[in-house]
N, C-alpha and C positions, 0 to 999 in steps of 0.2 A: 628151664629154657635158657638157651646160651645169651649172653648181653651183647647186643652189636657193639662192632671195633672200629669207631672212626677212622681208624688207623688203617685199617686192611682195605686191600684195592676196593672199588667200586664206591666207598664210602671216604672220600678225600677229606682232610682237615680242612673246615672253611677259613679262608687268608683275611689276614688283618689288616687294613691300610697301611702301610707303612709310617711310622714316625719323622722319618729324614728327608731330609729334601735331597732330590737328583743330582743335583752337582754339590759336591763337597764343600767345606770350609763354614768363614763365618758369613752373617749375614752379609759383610762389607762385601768378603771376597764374590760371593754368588750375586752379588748385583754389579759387579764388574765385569765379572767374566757374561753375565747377561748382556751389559750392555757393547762386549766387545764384540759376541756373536751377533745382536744385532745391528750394528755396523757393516759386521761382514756381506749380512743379508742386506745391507742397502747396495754396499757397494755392487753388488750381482745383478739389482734388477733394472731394469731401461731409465725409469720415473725417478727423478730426487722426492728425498721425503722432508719433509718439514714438522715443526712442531708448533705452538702458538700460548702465548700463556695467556690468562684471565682475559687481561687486556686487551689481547691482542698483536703483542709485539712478536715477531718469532725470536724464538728461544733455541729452537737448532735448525739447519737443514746437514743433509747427508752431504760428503763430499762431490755427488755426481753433480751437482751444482756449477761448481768449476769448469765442467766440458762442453755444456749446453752454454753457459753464461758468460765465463771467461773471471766471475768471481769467485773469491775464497770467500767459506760460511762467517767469517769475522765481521765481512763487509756488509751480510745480508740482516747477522743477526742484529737484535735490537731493534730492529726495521718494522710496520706494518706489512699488510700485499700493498694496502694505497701507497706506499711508500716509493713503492718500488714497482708501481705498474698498472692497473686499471681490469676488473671483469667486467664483460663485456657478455651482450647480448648476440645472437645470431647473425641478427641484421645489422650487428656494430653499435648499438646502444650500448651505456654504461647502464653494469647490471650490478644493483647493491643486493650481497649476500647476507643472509640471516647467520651469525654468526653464535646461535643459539641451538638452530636444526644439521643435521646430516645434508650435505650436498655431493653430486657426483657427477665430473665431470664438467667444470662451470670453464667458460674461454677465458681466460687470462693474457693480457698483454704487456710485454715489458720491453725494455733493452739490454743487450747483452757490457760488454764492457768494450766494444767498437762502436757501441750508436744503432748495429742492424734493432729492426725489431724482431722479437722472438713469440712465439704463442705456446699456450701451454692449455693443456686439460687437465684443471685442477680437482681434485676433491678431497673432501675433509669430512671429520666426523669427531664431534665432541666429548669431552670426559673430563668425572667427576673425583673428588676425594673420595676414597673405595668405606668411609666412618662418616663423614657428613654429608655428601654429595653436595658438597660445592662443583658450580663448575671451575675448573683451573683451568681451561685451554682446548685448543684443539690440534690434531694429528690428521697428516696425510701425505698424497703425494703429487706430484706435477710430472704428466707425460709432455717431453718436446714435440708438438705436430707442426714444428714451424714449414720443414719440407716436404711434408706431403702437404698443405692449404696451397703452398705455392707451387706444387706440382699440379692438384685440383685448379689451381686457379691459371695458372698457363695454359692447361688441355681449355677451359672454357673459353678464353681469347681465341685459342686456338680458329677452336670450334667456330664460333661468332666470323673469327675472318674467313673460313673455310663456304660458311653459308654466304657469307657476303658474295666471296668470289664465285659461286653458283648459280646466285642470284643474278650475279651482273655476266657471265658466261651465259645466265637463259639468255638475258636482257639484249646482249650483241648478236647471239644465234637468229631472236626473232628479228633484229633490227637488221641486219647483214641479209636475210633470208629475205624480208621484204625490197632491200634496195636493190637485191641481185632481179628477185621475179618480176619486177616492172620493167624493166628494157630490154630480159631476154622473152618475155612476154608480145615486145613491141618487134623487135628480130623473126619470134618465130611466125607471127604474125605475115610480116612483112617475105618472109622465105616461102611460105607458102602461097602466097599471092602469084608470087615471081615464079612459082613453080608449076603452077595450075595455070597460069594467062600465059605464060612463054613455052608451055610444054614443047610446041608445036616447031615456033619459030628458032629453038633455042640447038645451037651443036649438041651432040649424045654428050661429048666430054663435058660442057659446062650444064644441062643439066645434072652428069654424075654430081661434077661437082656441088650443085643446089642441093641437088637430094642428101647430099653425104652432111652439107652446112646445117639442113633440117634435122635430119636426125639426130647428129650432134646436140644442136640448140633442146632439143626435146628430151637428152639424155642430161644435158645440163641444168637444165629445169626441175631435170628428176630428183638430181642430185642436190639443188638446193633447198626442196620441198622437203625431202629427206634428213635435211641439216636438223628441224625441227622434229623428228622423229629421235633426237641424240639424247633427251632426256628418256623418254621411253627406255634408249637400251641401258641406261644404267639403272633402271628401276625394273628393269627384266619385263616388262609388261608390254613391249612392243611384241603385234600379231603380224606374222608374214603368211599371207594366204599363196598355196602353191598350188601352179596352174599345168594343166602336161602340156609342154611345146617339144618345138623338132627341135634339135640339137643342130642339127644343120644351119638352118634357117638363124639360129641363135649368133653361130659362131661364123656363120657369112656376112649377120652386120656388123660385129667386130670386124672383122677381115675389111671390110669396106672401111669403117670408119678409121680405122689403122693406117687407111691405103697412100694419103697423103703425106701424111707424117714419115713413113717409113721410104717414100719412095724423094724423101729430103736427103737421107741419105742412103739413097741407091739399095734400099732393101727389098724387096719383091717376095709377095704370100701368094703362094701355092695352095688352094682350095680345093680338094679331092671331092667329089658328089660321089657318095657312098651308094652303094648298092640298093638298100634297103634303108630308109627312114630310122632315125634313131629319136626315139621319146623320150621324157624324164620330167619329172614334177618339179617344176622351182617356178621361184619369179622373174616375173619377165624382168626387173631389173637387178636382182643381187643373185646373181648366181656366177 
């Protein structure tokens, strides 16, 4: 019986780990060229990155530091974060970090090198000697969210005066709406009196007149009643119940109440009485 052939297809030689490391040279060289690609990769991503030693001092930040900040890393390093700025709680409390645990995303506030202040969303994560596990320091990075809090925090003002003026827009509606219905209240009052005791003794023209004053007053009434109906339409929840009237009858009190007005300057409406009745479902006043 024949000996199997590592060698021959289907049966592949199992691989060895490799002995060499991936990038050439000596040890120096391959921790240089490491630490120049990761530079590179700072430079690319949005966040500066920092470094911290034992202590606590920082020991690097990336050059994005500079554009967010307006400092070079010479000025930061050596530095604490207390050194150089305050974490902070949600609600603006000073927030002291465990500088022992993993954090992510902690508010950080500082100054830039103009005096603005800057916010930042920091997090970090510690590490040890890879033979003793000492801790040496810790690593991370800081996102700038100074312009969106302040774009968040504008829309809220925003907001806040948007409701005020709302509020005080119901507040005149209802206050306008009441000072208007109390005297045209007392008008229509008073028109209908004069219109009902003088029917008899009064000329055709100045009763039109009365009557045209009444209906008016009654459609002006309508219209301040309605004032208070203005919240309704912008909450869409206003119900307009539609009733069938004559179209005629509709467009001949217009015509009437127009008649005044129009004949100020010498305008004259011509009223056609139609054959036949014309119907249609709306309200008697928004149509």
């Amino acid at each position: 019986m024949a000996e199997s052939d590592d060698t021959m297809p289907g049966n592949p030689r199992p691989r060895h780990r490799r002995s060499w490391p991936s990038i050439a040279g000596t040890a120096e060289q391959r921790a240089s060229r490491g630490l120049s690609r990761l530079e590179d990769i700072t430079r690319l991503i949005s966040e500066w990155v920092w470094e911290t030693d034992a202590q606590g001092n920082i020991a690097y930040v990336s050059d994005r530091v500079t554009e967010v900040l307006g400092l070079i890393p010479l000025q930061i390093v050596g530095k604490t974060f207390a050194e150089i700025g305050t974490f902070l709680t949600e609600s603006g409390e000073e927030l002291d970090i465990n500088w022992q645990s993993p954090f992510r995303d902690a508010l950080f506030k500082t100054r830039d090198n103009s005096g603005a202040d800057k916010l930042f969303l920091i997090s970090g994560i510690p590490f040890y000697d890879a033979e003793t596990w000492a801790f040496e320091g810790f690593s991370g990075t800081a996102e700038d969210i100074t312009e969106r809090i302040n774009t968040e925090t504008q829309l809220q003002i925003n907001q806040r005066k948007a409701e005020q003026a709302n509020q005080a827009k119901t507040e005149f509606l209802a206050s306008m709406s009441h000072e208007l219905r109390t005297p045209l209240t007392s008008i229509l009052g008073s028109l209908g009196l004069l219109n009902s005791a003088s029917s008899n003794d009064m000329p055709d023209e100045s009763k039109k007149l009365v009557e045209m004053a009444l209906r008016n007053s009654q459609s002006l009434l309508q219209l301040v009643n309605e004032l208070l109906d203005y919240e309704k339409i912008l909450s869409g929840e206003l119900e307009i119940e539609l009733s069938r009237y004559n179209i005629h009858e509709q467009v001949s009190d217009v015509v009437e109440n127009c008649r005044g007005f129009a004949q100020k300057y010498s305008v004259n409406f011509v009223l056609r009485d139609s054959v036949n009745p014309l119907y249609a479902e709306i309200h008697e006043f928004r149509f």
